[in-house]
C-alpha positions in Angstrom: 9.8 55.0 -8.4 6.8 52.7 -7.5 2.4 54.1 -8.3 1.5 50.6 -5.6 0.2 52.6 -3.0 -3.8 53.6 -4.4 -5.9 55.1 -2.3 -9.8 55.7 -2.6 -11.4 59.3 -3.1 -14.8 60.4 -2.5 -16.9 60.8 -5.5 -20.0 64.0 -5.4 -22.1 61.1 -7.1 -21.8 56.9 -8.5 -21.9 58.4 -12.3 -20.1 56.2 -14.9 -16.7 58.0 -15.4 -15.2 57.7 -18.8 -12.7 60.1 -18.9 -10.5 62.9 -17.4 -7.9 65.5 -18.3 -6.1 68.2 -16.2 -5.1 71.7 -17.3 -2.9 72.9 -14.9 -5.3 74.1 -12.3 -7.6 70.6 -12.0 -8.9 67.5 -13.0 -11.9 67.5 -15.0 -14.1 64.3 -15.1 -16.6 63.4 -17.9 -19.2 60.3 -17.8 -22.3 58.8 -19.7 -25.1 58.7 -17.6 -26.2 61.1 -14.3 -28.8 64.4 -14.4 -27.1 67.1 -15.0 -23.9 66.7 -13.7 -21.9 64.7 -15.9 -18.9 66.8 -15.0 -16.8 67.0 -11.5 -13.6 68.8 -11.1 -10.7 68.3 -8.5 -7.6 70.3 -8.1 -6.0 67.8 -6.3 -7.8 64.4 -7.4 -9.1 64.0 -3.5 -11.7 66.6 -3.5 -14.2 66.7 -6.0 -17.4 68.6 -7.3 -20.3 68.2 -9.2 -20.4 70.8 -12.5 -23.6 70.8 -14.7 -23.0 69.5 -18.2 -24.5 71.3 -20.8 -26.5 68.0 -22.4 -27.2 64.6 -20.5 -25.0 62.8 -23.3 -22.7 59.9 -23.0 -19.8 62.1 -23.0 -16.6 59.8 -23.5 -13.9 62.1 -24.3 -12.0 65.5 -22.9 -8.7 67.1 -23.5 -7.3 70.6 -22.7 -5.8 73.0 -25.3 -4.3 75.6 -22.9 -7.4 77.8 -23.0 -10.3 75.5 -22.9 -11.5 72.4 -22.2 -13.0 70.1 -24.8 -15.2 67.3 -24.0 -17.4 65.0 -26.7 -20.1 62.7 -26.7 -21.0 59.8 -29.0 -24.6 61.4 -28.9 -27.2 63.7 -28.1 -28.1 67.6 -29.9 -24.6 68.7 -28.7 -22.0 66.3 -29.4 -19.5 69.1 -28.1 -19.3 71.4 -24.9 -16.3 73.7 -24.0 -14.8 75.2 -20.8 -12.1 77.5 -19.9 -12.3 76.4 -16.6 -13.6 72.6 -16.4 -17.0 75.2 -14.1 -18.8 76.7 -17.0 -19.5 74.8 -19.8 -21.1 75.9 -23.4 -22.5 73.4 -25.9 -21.1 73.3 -29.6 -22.2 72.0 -33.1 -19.9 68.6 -34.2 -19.3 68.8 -37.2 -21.5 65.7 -38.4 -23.6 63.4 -36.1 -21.2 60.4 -35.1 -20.3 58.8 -31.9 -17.5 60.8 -31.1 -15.5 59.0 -28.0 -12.1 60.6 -28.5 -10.0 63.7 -28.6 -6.1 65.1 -28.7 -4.8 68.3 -29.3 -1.2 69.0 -31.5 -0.8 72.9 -30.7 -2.8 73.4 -33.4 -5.8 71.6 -33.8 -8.2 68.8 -32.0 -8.6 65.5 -33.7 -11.4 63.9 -32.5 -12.3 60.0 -33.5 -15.2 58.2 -33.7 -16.5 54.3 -32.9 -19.3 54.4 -35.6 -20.7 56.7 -38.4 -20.6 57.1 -42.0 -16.8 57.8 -43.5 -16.1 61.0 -41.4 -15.1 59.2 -38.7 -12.9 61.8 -37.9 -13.4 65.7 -37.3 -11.0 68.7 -36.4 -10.9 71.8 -34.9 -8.6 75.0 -34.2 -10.6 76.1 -31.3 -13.1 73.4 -30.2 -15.7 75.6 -31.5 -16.1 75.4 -35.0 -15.6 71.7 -36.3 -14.6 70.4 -40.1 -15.2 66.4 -40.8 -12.5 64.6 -42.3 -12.3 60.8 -43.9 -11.2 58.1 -41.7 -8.8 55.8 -43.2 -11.5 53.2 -42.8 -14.3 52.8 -41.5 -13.2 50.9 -38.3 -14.4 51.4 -34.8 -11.6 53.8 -33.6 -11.7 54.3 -29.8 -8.6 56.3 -29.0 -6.1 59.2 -30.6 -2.7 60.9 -29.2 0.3 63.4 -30.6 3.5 63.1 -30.5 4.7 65.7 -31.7 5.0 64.9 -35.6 1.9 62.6 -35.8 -1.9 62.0 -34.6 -2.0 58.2 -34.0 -5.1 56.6 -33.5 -6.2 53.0 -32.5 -9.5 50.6 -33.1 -11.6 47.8 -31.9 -12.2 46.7 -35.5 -10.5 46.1 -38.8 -8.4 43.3 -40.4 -4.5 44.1 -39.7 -5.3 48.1 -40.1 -6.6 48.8 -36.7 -4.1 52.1 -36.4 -4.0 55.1 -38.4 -1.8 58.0 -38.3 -2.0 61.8 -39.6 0.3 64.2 -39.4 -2.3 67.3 -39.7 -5.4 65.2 -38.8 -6.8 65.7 -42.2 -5.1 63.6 -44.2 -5.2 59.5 -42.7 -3.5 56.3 -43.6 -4.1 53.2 -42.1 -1.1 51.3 -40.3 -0.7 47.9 -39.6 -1.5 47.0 -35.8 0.4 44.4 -34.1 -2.9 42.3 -33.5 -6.5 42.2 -34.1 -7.2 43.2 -30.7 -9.7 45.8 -29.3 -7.4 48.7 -28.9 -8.8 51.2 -26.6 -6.3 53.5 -25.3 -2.7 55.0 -26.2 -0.3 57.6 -25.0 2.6 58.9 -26.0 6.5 58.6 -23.4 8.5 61.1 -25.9 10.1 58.1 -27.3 7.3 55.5 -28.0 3.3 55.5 -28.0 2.2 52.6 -26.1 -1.5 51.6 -27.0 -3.4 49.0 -24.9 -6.0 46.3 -25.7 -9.4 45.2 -24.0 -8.9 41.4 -26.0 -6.5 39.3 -26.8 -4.3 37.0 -25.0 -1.0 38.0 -23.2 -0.1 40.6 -26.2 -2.6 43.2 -25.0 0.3 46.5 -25.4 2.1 47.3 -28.1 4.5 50.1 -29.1 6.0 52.2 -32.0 8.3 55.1 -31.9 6.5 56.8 -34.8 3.0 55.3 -35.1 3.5 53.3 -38.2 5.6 50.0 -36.8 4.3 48.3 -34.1 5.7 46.1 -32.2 3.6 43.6 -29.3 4.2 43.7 -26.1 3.5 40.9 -23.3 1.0 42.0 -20.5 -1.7 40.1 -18.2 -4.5 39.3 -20.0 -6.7 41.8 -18.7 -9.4 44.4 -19.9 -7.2 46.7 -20.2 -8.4 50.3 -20.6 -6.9 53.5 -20.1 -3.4 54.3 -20.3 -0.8 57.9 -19.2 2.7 58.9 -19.2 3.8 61.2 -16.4 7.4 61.6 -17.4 8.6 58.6 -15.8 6.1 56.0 -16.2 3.2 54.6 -18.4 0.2 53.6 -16.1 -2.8 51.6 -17.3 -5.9 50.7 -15.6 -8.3 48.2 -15.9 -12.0 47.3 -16.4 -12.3 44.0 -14.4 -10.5 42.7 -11.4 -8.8 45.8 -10.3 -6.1 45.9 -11.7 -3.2 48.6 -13.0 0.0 48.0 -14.4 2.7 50.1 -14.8 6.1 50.7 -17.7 9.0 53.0 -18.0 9.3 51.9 -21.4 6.1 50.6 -22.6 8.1 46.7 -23.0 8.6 45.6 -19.4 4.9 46.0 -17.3 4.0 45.6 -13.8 1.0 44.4 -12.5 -0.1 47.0 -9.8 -3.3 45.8 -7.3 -5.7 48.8 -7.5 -7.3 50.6 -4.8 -10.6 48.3 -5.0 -12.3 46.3 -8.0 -14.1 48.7 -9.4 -14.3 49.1 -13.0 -11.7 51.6 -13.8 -11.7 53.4 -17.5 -9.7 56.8 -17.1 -7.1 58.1 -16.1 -4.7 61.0 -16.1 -2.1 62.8 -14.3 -1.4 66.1 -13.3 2.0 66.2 -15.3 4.9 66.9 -12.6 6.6 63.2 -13.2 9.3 65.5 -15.1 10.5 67.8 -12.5 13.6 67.5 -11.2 14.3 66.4 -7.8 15.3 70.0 -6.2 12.0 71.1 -7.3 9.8 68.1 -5.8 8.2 68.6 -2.6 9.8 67.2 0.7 10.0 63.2 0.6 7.1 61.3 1.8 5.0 64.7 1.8 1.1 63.6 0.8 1.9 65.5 -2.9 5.1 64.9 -3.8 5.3 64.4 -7.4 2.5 63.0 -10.1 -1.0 62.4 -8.9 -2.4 59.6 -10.8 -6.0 60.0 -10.6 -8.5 57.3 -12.2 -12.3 57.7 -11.7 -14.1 54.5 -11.7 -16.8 53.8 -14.6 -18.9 51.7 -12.3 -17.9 51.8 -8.2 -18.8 49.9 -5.3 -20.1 52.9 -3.4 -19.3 56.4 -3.0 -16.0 56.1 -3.4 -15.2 56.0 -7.0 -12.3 57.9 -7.6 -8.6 57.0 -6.4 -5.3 58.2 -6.4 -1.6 57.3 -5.8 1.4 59.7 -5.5 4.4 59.2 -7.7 7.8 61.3 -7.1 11.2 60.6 -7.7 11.3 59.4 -4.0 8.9 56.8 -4.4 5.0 56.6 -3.8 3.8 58.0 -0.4 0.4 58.1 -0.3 
């Protein structure tokens, strides 16, 4: 149950990619820089097109509620644009004017955090149209947010020992103690832990907690690490320097993974079949059996700034 086998994609343009969510149907890309077409979708994470943004903005986050995309931006007008299909995309009002950079969705509302602004560091949303600002519980330069099921978790670059928060509604915040002082960037959730990773530190760049409020560190490469997804089976990280990835079933033990190429890699997601059981998998050594991983690079070599790697039960074919 290897993800070593990463192959590159072909990109519809060299944007800086920031982040990507699927829906069920496709991939859908955001970045922060390009002319009006900050967006490209994929339904496979090999073929990919252009889609017109609604604003040029940096737009750093994007998450899927069932009906519609979300994606928002730590500026412009619009710090909000929706999509039921990842194709057509409508702008929206945030709720205040902060550097939004990340979203989740419960099955209720979005929670979206942001890396700098006054004491609302923190907004929500039913629908992704109308938006409410809430209080952070501090002022700290939060960069990423998941659910688990019980509780919103989010994590931060900045703070003395309370770089993680929790809410179980998204309104109501309290800070946590993190298990270092490091630049936390990105965190998922396995159904048993959330595993957050860290662009600083030294060799305790993860750490975990089953509930969001205990965290424990976790030894990893010392690596700018990221991005990070469960697909059932594993976590996968990736990495902004050297090309690197590295890979859990648990979030404790990691693997160090040699990406597809040293680009700068700062998404990724998967297309969530890691779960599916082993009659329902395609045929063994087919080109999409099981999870695509797919991470779009933030700055690439050349055209092609996108790769993938196949993950099934069988192993990693392509």
């Amino acid at each position: 149950m290897a993800v070593s086998n990463w192959v590159m994609r072909t990109c519809p343009n060299t944007n800086r990619w920031v982040a990507i969510a699927w829906n069920g149907i496709l991939f859908a890309a955001v970045g922060d820089n390009g002319t009006g077409n900050r967006v490209m979708t994929s339904p496979d994470g090999i073929t990919w097109t252009s889609r017109t943004s609604v604003e040029d903005n940096q737009w750093y986050g994007i998450a899927w509620n069932g009906t519609l995309f979300v994606a928002v931006s730590q500026d412009g007008a619009s710090q909000v644009m929706t999509s039921p299909d990842g194709i057509t995309w409508t702008a929206r009002t945030a709720a205040v004017a902060s550097a939004w950079v990340a979203i989740a969705w419960n099955g209720t509302v979005f929670a979206v955090v942001a890396r700098d602004g006054g004491g609302d560091r923190v907004m929500t949303s039913p629908d992704g149209i109308t938006w409410t600002a809430r209080t952070a519980a501090a002022a700290n330069v939060w960069q990423a947010i998941a659910w688990n099921g019980t509780v919103f978790a989010a994590v931060g670059h900045s703070g003395s020992g309370d770089r993680v928060m929790t809410s179980p509604d998204g309104i109501t915040w309290t800070s946590r103690v993190s298990a270092a002082d490091n630049g936390w960037v990105g965190i998922a959730w396995n159904g048993t832990v959330f595993a957050a990773v860290s662009q600083t530190g030294s060799t305790n760049r993860v750490m975990t907690s089953p509930d969001g409020i205990t965290w424990t560190a976790r030894t990893t490469t010392a690596d700018d690490w990221k991005a990070i997804t469960w697909n059932g089976s594993l976590f996968v990280c990736v990495s902004n320097t050297n090309g690197q990835i590295q890979t859990s079933p648990d979030g404790i033990t990691w693997t160090n993974r040699t990406a597809a190429s040293q680009d700068n890699w700062r998404a990724i997601a998967c297309n969530g079949l890691g779960t599916a059981p082993m009659y329902l998998l395609p045929i063994p050594g087919s080109a999409t059996a099981g999870t695509v991983f797919v991470s779009p690079a933030y700055i690439g070599l050349g055209t092609n700034t996108v790769m993938t790697s196949h993950f099934s039960k069988f192993g990693s074919p392509s």
